[in-house]
C-alpha positions as CSV (number, residue, x, y, z in Angstrom):
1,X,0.0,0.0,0.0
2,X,1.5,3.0,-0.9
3,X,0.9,6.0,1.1
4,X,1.2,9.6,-0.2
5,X,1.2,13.0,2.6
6,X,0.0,15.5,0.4
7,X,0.3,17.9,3.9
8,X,1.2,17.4,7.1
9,X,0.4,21.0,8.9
10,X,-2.3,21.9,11.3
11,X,-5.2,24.6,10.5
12,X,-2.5,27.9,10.0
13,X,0.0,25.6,7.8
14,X,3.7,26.2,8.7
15,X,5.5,28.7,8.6
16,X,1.9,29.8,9.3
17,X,0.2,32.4,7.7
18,X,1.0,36.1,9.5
19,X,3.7,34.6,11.5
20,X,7.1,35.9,12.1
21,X,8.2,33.5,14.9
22,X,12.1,31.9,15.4
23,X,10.4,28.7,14.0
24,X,8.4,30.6,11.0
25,X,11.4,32.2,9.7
26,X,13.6,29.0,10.0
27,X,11.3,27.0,8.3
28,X,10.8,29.9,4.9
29,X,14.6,30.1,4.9
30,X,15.4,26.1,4.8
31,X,12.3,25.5,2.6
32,X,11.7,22.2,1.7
33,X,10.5,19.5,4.5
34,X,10.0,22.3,6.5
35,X,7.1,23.7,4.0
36,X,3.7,22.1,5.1
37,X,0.6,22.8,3.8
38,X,-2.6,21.6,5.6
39,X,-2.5,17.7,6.4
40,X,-4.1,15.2,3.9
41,X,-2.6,11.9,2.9
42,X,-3.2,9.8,-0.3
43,X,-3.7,5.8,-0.4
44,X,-2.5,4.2,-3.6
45,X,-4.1,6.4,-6.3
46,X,-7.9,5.5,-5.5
47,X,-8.4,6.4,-1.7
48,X,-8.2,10.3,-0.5
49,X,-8.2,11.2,3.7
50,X,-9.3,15.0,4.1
51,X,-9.7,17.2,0.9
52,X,-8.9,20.2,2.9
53,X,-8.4,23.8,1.5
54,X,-4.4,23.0,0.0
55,X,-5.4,20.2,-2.4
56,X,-5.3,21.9,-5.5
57,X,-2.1,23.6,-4.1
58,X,-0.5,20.1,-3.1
59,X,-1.2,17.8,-6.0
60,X,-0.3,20.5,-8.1
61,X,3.2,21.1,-5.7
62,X,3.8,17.3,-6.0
63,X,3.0,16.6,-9.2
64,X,0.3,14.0,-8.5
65,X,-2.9,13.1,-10.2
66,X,-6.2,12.3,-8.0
67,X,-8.6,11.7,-11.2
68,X,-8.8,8.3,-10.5
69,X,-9.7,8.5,-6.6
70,X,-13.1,6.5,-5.8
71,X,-13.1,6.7,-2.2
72,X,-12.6,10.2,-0.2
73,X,-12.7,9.7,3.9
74,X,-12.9,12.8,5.6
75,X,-12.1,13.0,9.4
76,X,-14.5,15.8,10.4
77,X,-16.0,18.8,9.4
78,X,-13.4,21.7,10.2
79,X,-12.0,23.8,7.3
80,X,-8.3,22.9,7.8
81,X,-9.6,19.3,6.8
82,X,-12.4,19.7,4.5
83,X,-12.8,22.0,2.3
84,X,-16.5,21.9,-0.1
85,X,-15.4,23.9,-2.6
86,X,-12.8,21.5,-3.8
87,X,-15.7,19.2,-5.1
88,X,-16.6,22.3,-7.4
89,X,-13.5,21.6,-9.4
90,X,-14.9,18.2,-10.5
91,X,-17.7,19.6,-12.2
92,X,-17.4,19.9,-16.4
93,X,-15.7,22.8,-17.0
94,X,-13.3,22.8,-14.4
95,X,-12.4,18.6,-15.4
96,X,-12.7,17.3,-18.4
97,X,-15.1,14.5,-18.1
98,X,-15.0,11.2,-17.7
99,X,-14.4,11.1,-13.9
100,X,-15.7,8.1,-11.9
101,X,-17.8,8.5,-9.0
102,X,-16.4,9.1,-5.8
103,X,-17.5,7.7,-2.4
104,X,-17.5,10.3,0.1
105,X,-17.2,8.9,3.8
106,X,-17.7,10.9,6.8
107,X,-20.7,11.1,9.6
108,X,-23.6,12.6,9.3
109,X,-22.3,16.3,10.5
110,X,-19.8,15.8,8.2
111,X,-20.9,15.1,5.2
112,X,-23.5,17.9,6.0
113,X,-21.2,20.1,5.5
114,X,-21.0,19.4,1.7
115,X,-22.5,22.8,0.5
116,X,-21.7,26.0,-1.8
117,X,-20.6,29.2,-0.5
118,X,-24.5,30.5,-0.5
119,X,-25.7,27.3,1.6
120,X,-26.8,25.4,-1.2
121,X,-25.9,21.7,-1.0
122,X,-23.5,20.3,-3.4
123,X,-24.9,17.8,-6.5
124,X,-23.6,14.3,-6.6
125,X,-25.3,14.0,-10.2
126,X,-23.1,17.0,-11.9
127,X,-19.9,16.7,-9.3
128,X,-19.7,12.6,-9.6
129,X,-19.9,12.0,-6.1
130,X,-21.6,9.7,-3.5
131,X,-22.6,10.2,-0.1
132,X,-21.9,7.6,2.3
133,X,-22.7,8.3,5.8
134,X,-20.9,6.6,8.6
135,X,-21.3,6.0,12.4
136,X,-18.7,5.6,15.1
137,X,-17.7,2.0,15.5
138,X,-18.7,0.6,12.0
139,X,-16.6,-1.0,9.3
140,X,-17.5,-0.6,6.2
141,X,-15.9,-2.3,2.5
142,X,-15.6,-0.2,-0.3
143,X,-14.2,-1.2,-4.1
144,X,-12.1,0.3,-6.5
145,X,-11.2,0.2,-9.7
146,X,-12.0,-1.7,-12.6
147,X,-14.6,-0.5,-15.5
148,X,-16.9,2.3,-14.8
149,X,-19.9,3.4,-16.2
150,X,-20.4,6.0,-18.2
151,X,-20.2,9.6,-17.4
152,X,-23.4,11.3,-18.8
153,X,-21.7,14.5,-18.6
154,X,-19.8,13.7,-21.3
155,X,-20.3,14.9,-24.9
156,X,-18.7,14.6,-28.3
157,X,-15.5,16.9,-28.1
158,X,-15.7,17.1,-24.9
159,X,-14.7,14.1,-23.3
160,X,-11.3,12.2,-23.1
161,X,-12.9,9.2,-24.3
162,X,-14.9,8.7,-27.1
163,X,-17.9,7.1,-25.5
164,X,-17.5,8.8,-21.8
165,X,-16.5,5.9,-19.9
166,X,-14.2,6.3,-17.6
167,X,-10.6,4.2,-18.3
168,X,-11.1,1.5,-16.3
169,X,-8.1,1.2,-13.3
170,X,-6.7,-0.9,-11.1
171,X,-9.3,-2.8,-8.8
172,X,-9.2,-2.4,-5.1
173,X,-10.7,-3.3,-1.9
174,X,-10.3,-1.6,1.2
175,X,-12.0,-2.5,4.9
176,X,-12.5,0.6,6.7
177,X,-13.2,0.8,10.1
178,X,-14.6,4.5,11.7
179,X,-12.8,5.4,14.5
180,X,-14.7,8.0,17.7
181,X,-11.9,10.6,17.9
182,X,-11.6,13.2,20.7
183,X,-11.8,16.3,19.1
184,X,-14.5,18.8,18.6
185,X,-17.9,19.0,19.8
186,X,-19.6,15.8,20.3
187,X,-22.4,16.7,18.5
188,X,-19.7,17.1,15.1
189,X,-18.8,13.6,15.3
190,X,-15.0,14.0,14.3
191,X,-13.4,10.6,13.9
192,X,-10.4,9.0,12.3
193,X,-10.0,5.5,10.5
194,X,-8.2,2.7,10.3
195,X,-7.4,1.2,6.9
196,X,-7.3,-2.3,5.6
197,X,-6.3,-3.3,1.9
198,X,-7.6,-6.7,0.9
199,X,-7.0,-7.0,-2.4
200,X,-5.4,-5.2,-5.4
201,X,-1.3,-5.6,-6.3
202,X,-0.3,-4.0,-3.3
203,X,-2.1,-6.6,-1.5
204,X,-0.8,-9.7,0.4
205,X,-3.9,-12.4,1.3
206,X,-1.6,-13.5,4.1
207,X,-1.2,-10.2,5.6
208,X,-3.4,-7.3,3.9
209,X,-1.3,-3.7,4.8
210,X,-3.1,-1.9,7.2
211,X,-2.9,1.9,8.5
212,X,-4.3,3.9,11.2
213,X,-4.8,7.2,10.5
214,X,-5.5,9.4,13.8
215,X,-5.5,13.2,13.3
216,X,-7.3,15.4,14.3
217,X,-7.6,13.4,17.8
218,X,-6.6,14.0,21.5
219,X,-5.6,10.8,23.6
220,X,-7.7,8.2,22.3
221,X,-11.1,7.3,24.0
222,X,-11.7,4.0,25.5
223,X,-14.0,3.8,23.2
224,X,-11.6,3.8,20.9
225,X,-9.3,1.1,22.5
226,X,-12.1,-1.3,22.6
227,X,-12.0,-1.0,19.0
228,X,-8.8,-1.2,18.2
229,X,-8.1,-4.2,20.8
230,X,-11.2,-6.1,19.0
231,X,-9.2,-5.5,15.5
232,X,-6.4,-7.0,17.4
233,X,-8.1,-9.8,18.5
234,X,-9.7,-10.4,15.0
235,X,-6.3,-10.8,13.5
236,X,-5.7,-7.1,12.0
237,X,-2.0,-5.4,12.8
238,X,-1.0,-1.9,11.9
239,X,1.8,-1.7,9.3
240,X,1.7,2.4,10.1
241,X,0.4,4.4,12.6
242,X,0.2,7.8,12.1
243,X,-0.4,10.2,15.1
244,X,-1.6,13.7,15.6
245,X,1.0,15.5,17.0
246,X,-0.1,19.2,16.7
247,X,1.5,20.5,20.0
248,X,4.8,19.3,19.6
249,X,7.0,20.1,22.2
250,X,3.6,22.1,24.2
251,X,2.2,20.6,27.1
252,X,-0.3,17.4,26.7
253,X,-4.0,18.1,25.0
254,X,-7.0,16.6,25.0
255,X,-8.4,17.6,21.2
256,X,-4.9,17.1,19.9
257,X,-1.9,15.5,21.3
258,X,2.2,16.7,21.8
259,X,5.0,14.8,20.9
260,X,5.1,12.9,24.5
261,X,1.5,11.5,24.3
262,X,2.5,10.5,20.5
263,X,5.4,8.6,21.8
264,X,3.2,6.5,24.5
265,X,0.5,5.8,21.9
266,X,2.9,4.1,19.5
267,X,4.1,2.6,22.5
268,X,0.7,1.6,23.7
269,X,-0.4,0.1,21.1
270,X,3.2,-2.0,20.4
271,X,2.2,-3.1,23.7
272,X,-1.0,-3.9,22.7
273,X,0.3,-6.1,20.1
274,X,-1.7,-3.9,17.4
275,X,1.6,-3.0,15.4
276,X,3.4,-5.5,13.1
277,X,7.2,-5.7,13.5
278,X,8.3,-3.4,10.9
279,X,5.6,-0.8,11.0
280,X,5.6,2.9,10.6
281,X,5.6,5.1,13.9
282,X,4.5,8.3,12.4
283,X,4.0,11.7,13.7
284,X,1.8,14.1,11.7
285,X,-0.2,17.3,11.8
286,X,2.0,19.5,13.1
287,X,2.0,23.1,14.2
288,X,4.6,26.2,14.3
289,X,3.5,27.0,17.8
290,X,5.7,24.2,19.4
291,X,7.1,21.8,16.8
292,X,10.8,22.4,16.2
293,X,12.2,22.6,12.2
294,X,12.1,19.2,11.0
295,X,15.9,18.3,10.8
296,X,15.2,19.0,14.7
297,X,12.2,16.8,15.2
298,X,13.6,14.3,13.3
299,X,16.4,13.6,15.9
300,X,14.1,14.2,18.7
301,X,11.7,11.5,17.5
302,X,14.7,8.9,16.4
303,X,15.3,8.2,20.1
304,X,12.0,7.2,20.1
305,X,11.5,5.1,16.9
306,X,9.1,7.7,15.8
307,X,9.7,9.5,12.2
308,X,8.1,13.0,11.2
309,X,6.1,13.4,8.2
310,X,6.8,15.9,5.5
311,X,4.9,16.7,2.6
312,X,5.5,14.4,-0.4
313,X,7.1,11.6,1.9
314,X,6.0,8.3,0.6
315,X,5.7,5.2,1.9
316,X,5.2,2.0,0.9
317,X,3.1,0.5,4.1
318,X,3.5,-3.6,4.5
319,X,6.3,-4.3,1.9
C-alpha cells in the first residue's frame, strides 16, 4: 500500500500564515521538508483522507494526479480538513469528463457540510460523487477500480474518451473501520479510521497492509481502544500508525496531542500487540506553535523510533 502525505500542517499551515516566529522564519529560509501545507494523505491512487483547503495547491506542488480516486474519507468537518469547494472543481468545465464517482465517507455532521458558498448543498449527479454516511464503530468495505460506467456528462468533443467511460483502473478493496476521535464538539462527530487493503497488487492475502490514520484526535477514547483491541483480536495489525502530533513540544492536550502522548501511543499500542514488527511510527499534523524545524524533530523523534512526516514523503506501508 502505498501512502502519499500530500500535507502534514495543522489549520494555520507552517511557517503559518502572519507569522514571524524563530520557527516561521527557519522554516521559509530552509524551505523544503519544513514547508507544510494543511495535512491530507493519499492511499495508492484511489483512496483520499481529508480534501482540505491545500489540495489543488498540493497535487499541483507534488505533481500528483487524483482523477482516479473512488473513495474520499474525511475526518470531520473543520476547514483545515475539508474544504467543499474542492468538489466544485470536479464539475465539467473545471475537469474534463469522464471522472468516476467518488464515495464520500464521513458522519452525518460531516458530510452535512458538503455545500456552496451560499448554503446550497453540493450535487452528486453533476460533481460525480456519493454520499456515504458513517457511524462511530462501524466498518464498512468499499471497491475500486476496474470498469466504470459511463459519465453522462460527457459529450462529443468534450470528453477524453470517445464514448465517456471512464478508463477502467486498477481494482481495489479496502475494509475501513470509523474510529470515535476526541476532538470537537460531540455533536460534530470527528473521527479517524483505520485502513485495511484486501486485495489489489499492493495486496498480500496473508497479511493485507493496514494503516491507522489518527489526526485530528486528542488521547484516544476507550472507546476507541475497545475497538482497536477487537481488531487486534480479530487478526488485524497496523503496518503504520500515524499520530496527531499538533502540539509538539507544548504541554499534553486533549483535542490534539504533543510529541510525548504521540510517543506513549505508539508505544501503547506495540504493547497492545496492534503493530506489526516493521511498522511505521508516524508523527503528523504539526504546528509552528511548538514543533521544532524538522531536521530537529527528526532527531528528537529517532530516540524514540518515531519519524516525522513531511509533505510528499511516501511510503510504501506492509512491503
Amino acid at each position: 500500500m502505498k501512502v502519499t502525505f500530500l500535507g502534514t500542517a495543522a489549520a494555520e499551515g507552517y511557517p503559518a500564515l502572519w507569522c514571524r516566529c524563530e520557527r516561521c522564519i527557519v522554516a521559509r529560509e530552509r524551505g523544503s521538508e519544513d514547508l507544510r501545507l494543511r495535512s491530507s494523505i493519499l492511499i495508492n491512487d484511489d483512496l483520499l483522507i481529508d480534501p482540505g483547503p491545500d489540495l489543488v495547491g498540493s497535487t499541483i506542488r507534488l505533481g500528483v494526479d487524483v482523477a482516479d480516486v473512488q473513495a474520499i474519507l474525511i475526518t470531520h468537518l473543520h476547514d483545515d480538513h475539508l474544504d467543499p469547494t474542492g468538489f466544485l472543481w470536479r464539475g465539467v468545465g473545471f475537469a474534463l469528463p469522464p471522472l468516476p464517482v467518488a464515495e464520500v465517507i464521513g458522519t452525518a455532521p460531516t458530510l452535512g457540510r458538503l455545500h456552496d458558498r451560499e448554503g446550497k448543498a453540493l450535487d452528486p449527479a453533476q460533481l460525480r460523487f456519493a454520499p456515504r454516511p458513517v457511524r462511530h464503530g462501524e466498518r464498512l468495505t468499499v471497491s475500486t477500480g476496474g470498469t466504470h460506467d459511463p459519465d453522462p456528462r460527457a459529450r462529443p468533443g468534450r470528453s477524453r474518451t470517445t464514448d465517456g467511460v471512464p478508463t477502467a483502473t486498477t481494482t481495489r478493496t479496502y475494509e475501513i473501520v470509523v474510529m470515535p476521535a476526541s476532538h470537537a464538539r460531540p455533536d460534530e462527530e470527528a473521527s479517524f479510521f483505520v485502513v485495511r487493503q484486501t486485495s489489489g497488487p499492493e495486496s498480500s492475502h496473508s497479511h493485507p497492509s493496514t494503516v491507522l490514520y489518527a489526526t485530528d484526535t486528542g488521547p484516544f477514547s476507550e472507546d476507541a481502544w475497545k475497538i482497536l483491541d477487537q481488531l487486534g483480536h480479530d487478526g488485524w495489525t497496523l503496518d503504520a500508525s500515524i499520530i496527531d502530533a499538533t502540539l509538539g513540544l507544548g504541554g499534553p492536550g486533549t483535542s490534539h496531542m504533543n510529541l510525548d502522548q504521540v510517543v506513549w501511543h505508539q508505544g501503547e499500542l506495540g504493547r497492545r500487540g496492534l503493530l506489526s514488527p516493521t511498522a511505521d511510527r508516524i508523527a503528523h499534523h504539526f504546528s509552528h506553535n511548538a514543533t521544532p524545524p524538522h531536521q530537529e524533530l527528526t532527531a528528537h523523534l529517532a530516540q524514540f523510533g518515531v519519524i516525522p512526516s513531511h509533505d510528499g514523503l511516501v511510503t510504501h506501508v506492509g512491503a
